[in-house]
Each structure stands twice: as C-alpha cells, then as structure tokens.
N, C-alpha and C positions, 0 to 999 in steps of 0.2 A: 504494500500500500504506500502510495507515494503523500505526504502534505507538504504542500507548499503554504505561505505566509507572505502577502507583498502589502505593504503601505503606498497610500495613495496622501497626499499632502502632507507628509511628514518622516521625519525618520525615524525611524526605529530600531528602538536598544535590540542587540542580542539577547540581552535577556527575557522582552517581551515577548518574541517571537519565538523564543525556546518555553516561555510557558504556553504560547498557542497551541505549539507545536504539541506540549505534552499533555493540556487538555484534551486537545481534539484525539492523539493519538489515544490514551485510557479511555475514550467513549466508543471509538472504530472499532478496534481492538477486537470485541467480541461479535462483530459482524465480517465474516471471511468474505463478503459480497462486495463490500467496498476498492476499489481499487485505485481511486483519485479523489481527493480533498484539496479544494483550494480557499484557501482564507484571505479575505481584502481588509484591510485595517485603515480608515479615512480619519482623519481627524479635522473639523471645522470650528476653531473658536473651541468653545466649551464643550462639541457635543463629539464625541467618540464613538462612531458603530463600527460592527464588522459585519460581515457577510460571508457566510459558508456554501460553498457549493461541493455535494458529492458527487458522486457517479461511482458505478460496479455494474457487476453482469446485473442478468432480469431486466434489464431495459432499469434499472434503477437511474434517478435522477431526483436527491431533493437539494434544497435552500433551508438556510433561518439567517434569519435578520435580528439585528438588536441592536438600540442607539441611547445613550446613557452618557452621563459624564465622566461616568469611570470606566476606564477599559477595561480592568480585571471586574466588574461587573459584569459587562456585555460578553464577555466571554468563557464566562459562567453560565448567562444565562441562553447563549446560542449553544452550549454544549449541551443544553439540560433540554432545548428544542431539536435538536436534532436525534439526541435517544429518544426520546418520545417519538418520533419520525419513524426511524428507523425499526423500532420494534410495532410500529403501525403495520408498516411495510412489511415485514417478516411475517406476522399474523395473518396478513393477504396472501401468502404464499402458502400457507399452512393448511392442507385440504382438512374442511372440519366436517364432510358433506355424512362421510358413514360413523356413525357410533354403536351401531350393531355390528356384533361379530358373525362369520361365515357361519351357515349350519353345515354338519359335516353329513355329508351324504350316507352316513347308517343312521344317524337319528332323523334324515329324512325318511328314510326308507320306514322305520317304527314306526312313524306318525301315519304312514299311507296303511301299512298293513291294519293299524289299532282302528283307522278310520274305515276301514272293510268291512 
C-alpha cells in the first residue's frame, strides 16, 4: 500500500507528515483492499483541512474531508471517517443473502419417505 502526503499552500514539517502518514497507515492496515492513499494538506489563514483519497481492487474509490483549525484534529477526524467508510464498504461485499444451512440429501430423502 502506497501513502502519499502533499501540502498545498504551505510547508510542511516532516514530522507532520510522518504522523499523517502513521495515522492513515494504522487505519488501512486492516483492509488488504486498499492499495493507494493520497492525502492533501491546505492550509488558508486559520483554517487547516485535508482531504483523503483511496483507491484498491473492487472498483473501491472513497474520500473524507475535514476543515478545522487544528491539523492534528482534522486528521483524526478524516481517519475516524474513513474507517467508518471502509468497513461500510467491506459489509457490501459480505454476501449476507443465505442464513440457512444446506439440507443434506439423507434427511431429504427421510422427510419424503415419513411424508409417504
């Protein structure tokens, strides 16, 4: 899984970008689907958001957004939208259609005979 991290109107410390980096990584982590994350980090005056974009097999494709004054907010709180995303997603993929189990073909066979 690859993440990238790029700022848009400002610079950014290595250190900021190594806790995006290990946010986002401890939330991917448990979805092997994933295979590209990119984070945008904009800063205007007082207001600080970032923007997550994934992508992995399944046709996956989500986003979260968050704009806050504090960056280590917003990037809390796009982490904690994007698990909830993601395990949306995964639930979609998860056939829930049968909950009954197979009958096995001798206790079909019982039921036909007792019904004779």
């Amino acid at each position: 899984m690859t993440i990238s991290v790029t700022s848009r109107h400002a610079n950014m410390s290595d250190a900021m970008k190594a806790h995006v980096h290990a946010k986002l990584a401890s939330v991917l982590e448990s979805f092997p689907e994933v295979e590209f994350a990119h984070a945008v980090i904009a800063v205007e005056k007082f207001r600080h958001s970032i923007e997550v974009s994934v992508q992995g097999r399944h046709a996956l494709r989500l986003e979260a957004k968050d704009e806050s004054d504090n960056l280590y907010a917003s990037v809390e709180k796009v982490a904690d939208r994007l698990d909830r995303q993601l395990r949306s997603w995964r639930e979609k993929l998860v056939d829930h259609k049968s909950t009954r189990q197979r009958t096995k073909l001798a206790d079909f066979e019982q039921k036909l005979n007792r019904t004779e």
